[in-house]
N, C-alpha and C positions, 0 to 999 in steps of 0.2 A: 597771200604770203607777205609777212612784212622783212624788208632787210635788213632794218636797223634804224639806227638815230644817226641821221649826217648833221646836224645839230654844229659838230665840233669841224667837220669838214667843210662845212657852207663858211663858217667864219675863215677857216684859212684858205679857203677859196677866193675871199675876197679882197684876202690880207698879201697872198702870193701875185708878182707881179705875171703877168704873159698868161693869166688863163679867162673862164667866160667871164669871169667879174665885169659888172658896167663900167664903162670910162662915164663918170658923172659927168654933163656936158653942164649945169647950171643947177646948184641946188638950195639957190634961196629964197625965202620966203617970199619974197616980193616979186618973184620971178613969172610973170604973169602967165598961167598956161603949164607952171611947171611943178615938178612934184617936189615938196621939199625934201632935205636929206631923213628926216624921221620920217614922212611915210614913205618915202623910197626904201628905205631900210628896211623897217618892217615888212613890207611887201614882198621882199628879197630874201625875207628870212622865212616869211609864211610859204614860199615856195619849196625854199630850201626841205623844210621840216616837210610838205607835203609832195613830195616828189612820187614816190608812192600810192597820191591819193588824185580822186579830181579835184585837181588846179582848173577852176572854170576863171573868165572875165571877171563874173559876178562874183564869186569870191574876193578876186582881185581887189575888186574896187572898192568892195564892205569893208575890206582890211583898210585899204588908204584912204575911206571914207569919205570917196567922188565916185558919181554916176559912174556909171561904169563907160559909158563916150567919151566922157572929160579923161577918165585913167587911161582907159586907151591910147588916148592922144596924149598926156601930159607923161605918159613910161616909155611911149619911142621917142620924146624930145629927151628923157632924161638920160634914155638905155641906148637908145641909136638901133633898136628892132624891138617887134612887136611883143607883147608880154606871150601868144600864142609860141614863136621863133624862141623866145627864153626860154620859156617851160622846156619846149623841145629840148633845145642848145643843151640846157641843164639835165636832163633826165639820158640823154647818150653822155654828160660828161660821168654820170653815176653810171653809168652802164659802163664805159671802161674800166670803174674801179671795180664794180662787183665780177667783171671779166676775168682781171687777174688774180683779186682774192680768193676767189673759191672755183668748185667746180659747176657751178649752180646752172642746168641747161639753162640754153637760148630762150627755150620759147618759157620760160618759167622770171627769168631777166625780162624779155619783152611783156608778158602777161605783170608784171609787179611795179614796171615803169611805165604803168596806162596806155601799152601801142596796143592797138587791136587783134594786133597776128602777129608772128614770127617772120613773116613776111615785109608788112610794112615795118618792122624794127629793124629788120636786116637792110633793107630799102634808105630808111632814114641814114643809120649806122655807116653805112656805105656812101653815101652823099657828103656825109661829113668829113669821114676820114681817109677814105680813097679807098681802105679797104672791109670784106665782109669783118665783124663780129669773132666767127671763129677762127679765122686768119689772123686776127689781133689779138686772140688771149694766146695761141701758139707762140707768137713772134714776141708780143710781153712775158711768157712766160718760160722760152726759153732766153730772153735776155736777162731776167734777173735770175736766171740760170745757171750764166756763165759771171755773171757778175758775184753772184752767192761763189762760185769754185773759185775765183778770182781772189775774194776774201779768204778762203779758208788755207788759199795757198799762199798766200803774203805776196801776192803782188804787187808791187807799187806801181803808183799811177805812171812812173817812167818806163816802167818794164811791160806795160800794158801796148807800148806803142812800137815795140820790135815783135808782138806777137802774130804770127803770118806771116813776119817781113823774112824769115830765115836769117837776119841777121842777130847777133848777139851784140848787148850794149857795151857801148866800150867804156873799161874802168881805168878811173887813172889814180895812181897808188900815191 
């Protein structure tokens, strides 16, 4: 099963501040040990595009074109965790979005993001975000839920915050 092209999502992934994007720790040439920002980049991008696919080391490294011991070690100086923890990291961040876009079962989401079971996905899934998988597309998707009737009823952003409270906003004429 393929899901699509994140192609356009991987770049604003990296372009949005607060999500997995690496916090670059050193990316110059001369930087002894370390990946420069082109082939860090690429390598970020060959991931991105392969989320879907086997992301091996060796892959990895053919891309950034270092042994793949040297990439190992030269992508957790650069990423700050192992390119193995990335791939992961990245493949539950795609797993959240494919959660609230569709209705796509679990184990067909964990079977297309390379986890072996529905088990170990729900395993990982859980470890990261404190909760299961289908607890998350309920809760995502009853929030843009209420955020979609919230729009359709013109609520402004001020009238959002006396809702529950039983209070009514005070207007002054």
């Amino acid at each position: 099963m393929e899901i699509g092209n994140t192609q356009p999502v991987a770049l604003a992934t990296r372009l949005q501040p607060g999500t997995m994007a690496p916090a670059i720790q050193s990316t110059g040439a001369s930087a002894k040990g370390r990946l420069d920002r082109r082939r860090l980049f690429r390598v970020l991008d060959y991931i991105d595009r392969h989320l879907e696919g086997d992301v091996t080391l060796d892959s990895m490294a053919s891309v950034a074109c270092l042994s793949r011991f040297h990439f190992a070690r030269a992508f957790r100086q650069a990423v700050g965790q192992s390119p193995r923890r990335y791939v992961t990291a990245r493949r539950l961040e795609r797993a959240k979005v494919l959660l609230v876009e569709d209705e796509t079962p679990l184990v067909e989401i964990a079977l297309a993001l390379q986890f072996s079971s529905q088990a170990n996905f729900t395993r990982a899934f859980t470890q990261s975000t404190g909760i299961a998988p289908g607890q998350y597309r309920r809760e995502a998707t009853a929030a843009l839920d209420v955020n979609a009737l919230r729009v359709r009823n013109g609520f402004k952003a001020t009238d959002q915050a006396y809702i529950g409270s039983g209070e009514a906003p005070m207007r002054i004429s």
